[in-house]
Phi, psi and omega in degrees: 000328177303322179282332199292319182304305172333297191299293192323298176295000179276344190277326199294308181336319184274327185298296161335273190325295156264019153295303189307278195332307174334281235271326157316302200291314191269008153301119196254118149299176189309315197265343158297321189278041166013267175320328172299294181232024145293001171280327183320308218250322195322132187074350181282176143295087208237150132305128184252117165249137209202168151226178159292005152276358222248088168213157184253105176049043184097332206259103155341120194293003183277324188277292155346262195334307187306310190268030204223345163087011167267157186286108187256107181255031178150130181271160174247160207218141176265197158326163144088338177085174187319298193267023177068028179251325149341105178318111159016114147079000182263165210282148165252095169303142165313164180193198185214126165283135174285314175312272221250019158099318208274170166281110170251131188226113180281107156262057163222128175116255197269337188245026171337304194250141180276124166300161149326297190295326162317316222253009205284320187303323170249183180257351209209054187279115184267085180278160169175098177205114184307106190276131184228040155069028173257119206297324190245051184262105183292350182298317179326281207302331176308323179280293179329278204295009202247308193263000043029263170337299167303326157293318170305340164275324171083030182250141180286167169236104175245135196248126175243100161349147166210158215279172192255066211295010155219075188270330192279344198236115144227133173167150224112132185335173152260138162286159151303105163305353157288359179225034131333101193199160187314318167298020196151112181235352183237164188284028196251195189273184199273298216274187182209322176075040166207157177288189176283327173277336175297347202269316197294337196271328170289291168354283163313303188294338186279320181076059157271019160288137179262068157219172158318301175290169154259128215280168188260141163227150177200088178281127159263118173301144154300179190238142160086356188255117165239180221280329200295332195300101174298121170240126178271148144314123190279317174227169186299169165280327166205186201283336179267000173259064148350299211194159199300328180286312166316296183290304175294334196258349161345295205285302222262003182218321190321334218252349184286330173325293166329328208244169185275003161245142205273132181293002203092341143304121195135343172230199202261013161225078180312170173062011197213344161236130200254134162164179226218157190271320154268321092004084186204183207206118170108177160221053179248129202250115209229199193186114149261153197216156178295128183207084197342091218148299210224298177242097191297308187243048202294154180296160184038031141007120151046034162248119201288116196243144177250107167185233227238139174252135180249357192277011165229003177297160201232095200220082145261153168090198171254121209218102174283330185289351180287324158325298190300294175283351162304327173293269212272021151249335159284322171345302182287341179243000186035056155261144204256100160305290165299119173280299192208081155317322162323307188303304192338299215267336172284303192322329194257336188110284218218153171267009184274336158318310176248020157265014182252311188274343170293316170285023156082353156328141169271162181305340178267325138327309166313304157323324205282329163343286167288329157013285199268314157323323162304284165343276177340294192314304183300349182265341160296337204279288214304000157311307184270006146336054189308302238232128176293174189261000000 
């Protein structure tokens, strides 16, 4: 009887393991799915807004495309640049891809939005750029204005979806319009619990586009996906984003960006660790350095820093208490925490966040805060919703 039970539960074990292993494996994005929107493109002119995630079975979707005998007539470049070597906030220049030749046009930094005479040339703008769900996650603000342009032009937009790997979390203030800025352009919370085509599809249905037209839009949704699907990423999304721990802990350390303390750029686990040279919480001990790519000049530069190691901690979503206490221990020194309050209050939307964390609000307080906004949102959201819970 004993045995019998043995066996049995190793089987339902093997049985379990590999329905998930299936079911991981048969999620297809948007750009795997060939057969979906080559009818789109066949014959067109097309525009690529694209990075180093944006690839099919290994292969870049610019070549995938080449080799598929489609007109590829220009990349468009976000933040971080075509292949993702671009430092935070440092500039993406026009270029030329050296493989294939083709016209790279940065639309980040002085050139956001593309003229009607750029884009004159297609028929088609192809977005597919991996997203990890965050409002001031700029790939977001990058997709706006590109959809904007492309209306302006009277050019189609197809967005080919890719999963949100903090799909499971809304949560965080609504921005403010007055605090409207590339890091947060829409009225929605910090975490948002949507993909990008779900997002493009709202952008448009809410009609927060600033043109005139009306934009022609078309998404492939993923296959195979639901909002419940835990997703790893294959590759980082920009450079200080590593690994599956760097991406959950993302929503919860962004707002240290603001602040005189370091987040880890500069070392080999951005994003994972938090500290400081005088001032600190912990004994974990680091140094940032320059490092070309990913951080050139990181904040406390070649300064021997003290503070927190994050990199095995269980931190989803948006989780304030490390922000609060990091807070009230310069406090505790009548040391100035806010680097740059202005930056504080566009990451967040509002200035009521961190004026709630100067007057000693608790994290839970704060939350409770946003509450009824959240609500809101999620009953707004849900039209445009592709993925079941």
């Amino acid at each position: 009887m004993k045995c019998f039970k043995y066996i049995l539960i190793n089987w339902l074990c093997c049985f379990l393991f590999f329905s998930f292993k299936v079911q991981a494996q048969s999620i297809l994005v948007g750009a795997e799915q060939w057969s979906e929107y080559q009818d789109l493109i066949k014959g067109k002119k097309v525009g690529l807004v694209v990075n180093q995630t944006s690839t099919v079975d290994g292969q870049h979707l610019v070549d995938f495309l080449l080799s598929k005998k489609v007109e590829v007539k220009s990349i468009f470049a976000p933040e971080h640049g075509f292949r993702g070597n671009h430092d935070a906030g440092a500039a993406v220049e026009n270029n030329i891809d050296v493989k294939t030749n083709l016209p790279i046009i940065s639309i980040y930094g002085k050139n956001k939005k593309p003229s009607s005479e750029v884009l004159a040339n297609l028929d088609l703008i192809i977005f597919d750029i991996q997203d990890v769900g965050l409002r001031f996650y700029t790939y977001l603000s990058s997709m706006h204005y590109m959809m904007e342009a492309a209306a302006d032009a009277n050019v189609k937009f197809v967005v080919l979806d890719r999963p949100n790997p903090n799909i499971q979390y809304v949560d965080g203030p609504i921005l403010e319009e007055k605090f409207s800025s590339f890091v947060g352009m829409h009225p929605i919370p910090i975490l948002h619990g949507m993909t990008l085509a779900e997002l493009a599809l709202m952008i448009k249905g809410e009609g927060w586009l600033n043109t005139e037209n009306r934009l022609n839009l078309e998404v492939i949704p993923v296959k195979h996906y639901s909002r419940a699907d835990r997703y790893s990423l294959p590759i980082k999304p920009s450079p200080n984003l590593p690994n599956d721990q760097s991406i959950q802990l993302y929503p919860s350390l962004t707002f240290f960006e603001a602040s005189y303390v370091s987040l880890g750029r500069g070392t080999e686990f951005p994003f994972q660790v938090l500290g400081h040279d005088q001032y600190f919480i912990g004994d974990f001990n680091f140094t940032p350095i320059s490092t070309p790519g990913s951080a050139l000049k990181p904040k406390l530069m070649d300064k021997a820093l003290t503070g927190q190691d994050l990199r095995s901690v269980n931190i989803q979503g948006l989780d304030l208490s490390l922000l609060i206490a990091w807070y009230q221990r310069f406090q505790m020194h009548d040391a100035k925490f806010f680097k740059s309050p202005s930056f504080m209050d566009k990451l967040a939307g509002t200035d009521k966040l961190r004026k709630m964390i100067m007057a000693g609000k608790t994290a839970e307080e704060i939350s409770d805060t946003w509450e009824n906004g959240v609500n809101q949102f999620k009953r707004q959201r849900a039209q445009y919703l592709l993925y079941q819970d």
